[in-house]
C-alpha positions as CSV (number, residue, x, y, z in Angstrom):
1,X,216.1,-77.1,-44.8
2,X,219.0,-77.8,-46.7
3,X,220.4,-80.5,-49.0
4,X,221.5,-83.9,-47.7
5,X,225.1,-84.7,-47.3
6,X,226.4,-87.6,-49.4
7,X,228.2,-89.0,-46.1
8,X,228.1,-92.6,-46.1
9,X,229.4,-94.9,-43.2
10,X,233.3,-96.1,-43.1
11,X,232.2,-99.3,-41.6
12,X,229.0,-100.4,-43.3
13,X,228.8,-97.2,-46.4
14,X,225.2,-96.5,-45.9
15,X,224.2,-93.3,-47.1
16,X,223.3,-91.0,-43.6
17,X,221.5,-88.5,-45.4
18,X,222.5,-85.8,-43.3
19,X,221.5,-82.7,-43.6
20,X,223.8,-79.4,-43.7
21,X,221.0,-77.8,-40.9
22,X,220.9,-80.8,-38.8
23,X,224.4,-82.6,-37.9
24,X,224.3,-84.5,-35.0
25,X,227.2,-84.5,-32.4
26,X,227.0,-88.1,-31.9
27,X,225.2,-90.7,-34.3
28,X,224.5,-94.1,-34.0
29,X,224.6,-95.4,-37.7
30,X,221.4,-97.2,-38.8
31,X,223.6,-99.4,-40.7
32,X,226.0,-101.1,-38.4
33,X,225.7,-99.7,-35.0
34,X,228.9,-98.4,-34.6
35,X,228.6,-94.9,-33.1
36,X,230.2,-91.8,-34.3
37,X,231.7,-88.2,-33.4
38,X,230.6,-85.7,-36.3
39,X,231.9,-82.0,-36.0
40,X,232.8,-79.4,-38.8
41,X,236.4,-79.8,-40.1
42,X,238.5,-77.0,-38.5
43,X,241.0,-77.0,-41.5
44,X,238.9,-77.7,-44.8
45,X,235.7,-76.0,-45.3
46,X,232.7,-77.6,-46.5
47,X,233.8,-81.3,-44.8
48,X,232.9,-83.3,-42.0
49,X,235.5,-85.1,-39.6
50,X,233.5,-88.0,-38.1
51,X,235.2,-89.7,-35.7
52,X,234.4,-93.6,-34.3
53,X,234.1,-93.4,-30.9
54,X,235.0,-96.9,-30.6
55,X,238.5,-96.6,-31.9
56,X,238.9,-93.1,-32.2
57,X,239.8,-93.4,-36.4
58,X,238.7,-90.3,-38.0
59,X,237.4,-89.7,-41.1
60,X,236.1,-87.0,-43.5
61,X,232.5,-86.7,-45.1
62,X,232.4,-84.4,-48.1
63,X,228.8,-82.9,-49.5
64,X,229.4,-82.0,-53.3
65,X,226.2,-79.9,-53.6
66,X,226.8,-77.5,-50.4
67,X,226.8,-74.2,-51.3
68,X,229.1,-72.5,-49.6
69,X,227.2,-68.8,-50.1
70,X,224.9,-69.8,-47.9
71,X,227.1,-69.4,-44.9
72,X,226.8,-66.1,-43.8
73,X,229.1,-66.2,-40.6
């Protein structure tokens, strides 16, 4: 398994403690409720664009301690 992201919530900033082998499409925060489109950022490797699904704002979740050598594809 790998590390957990350091991706907290835009509406509440709880920690999601996501991890790099396990992002969820859609997530209901723990936090606040509010839930939330996560994919892989097309342009900038290594983030997350999570998305609310209430009001379509987008948003981007970086993980500092990704290593990016352990992408093969």
């Amino acid at each position: 398994m790998g590390e957990a992201f350091e991706t907290r919530c835009p509406t509440c900033g709880i920690d999601w403690e996501l991890d790099e082998g396990n992002i969820p499409f859609a997530f209901q925060c723990k936090g606040c409720g509010h839930y939330y489109g996560i994919n892989w950022h097309p342009e900038k490797k290594g983030m997350l664009r999570i998305i609310d699904i209430n009001t379509y704002k987008q948003y981007e979740g970086y993980c500092p301690r990704r290593k990016a050598s352990k992408r093969s594809h």
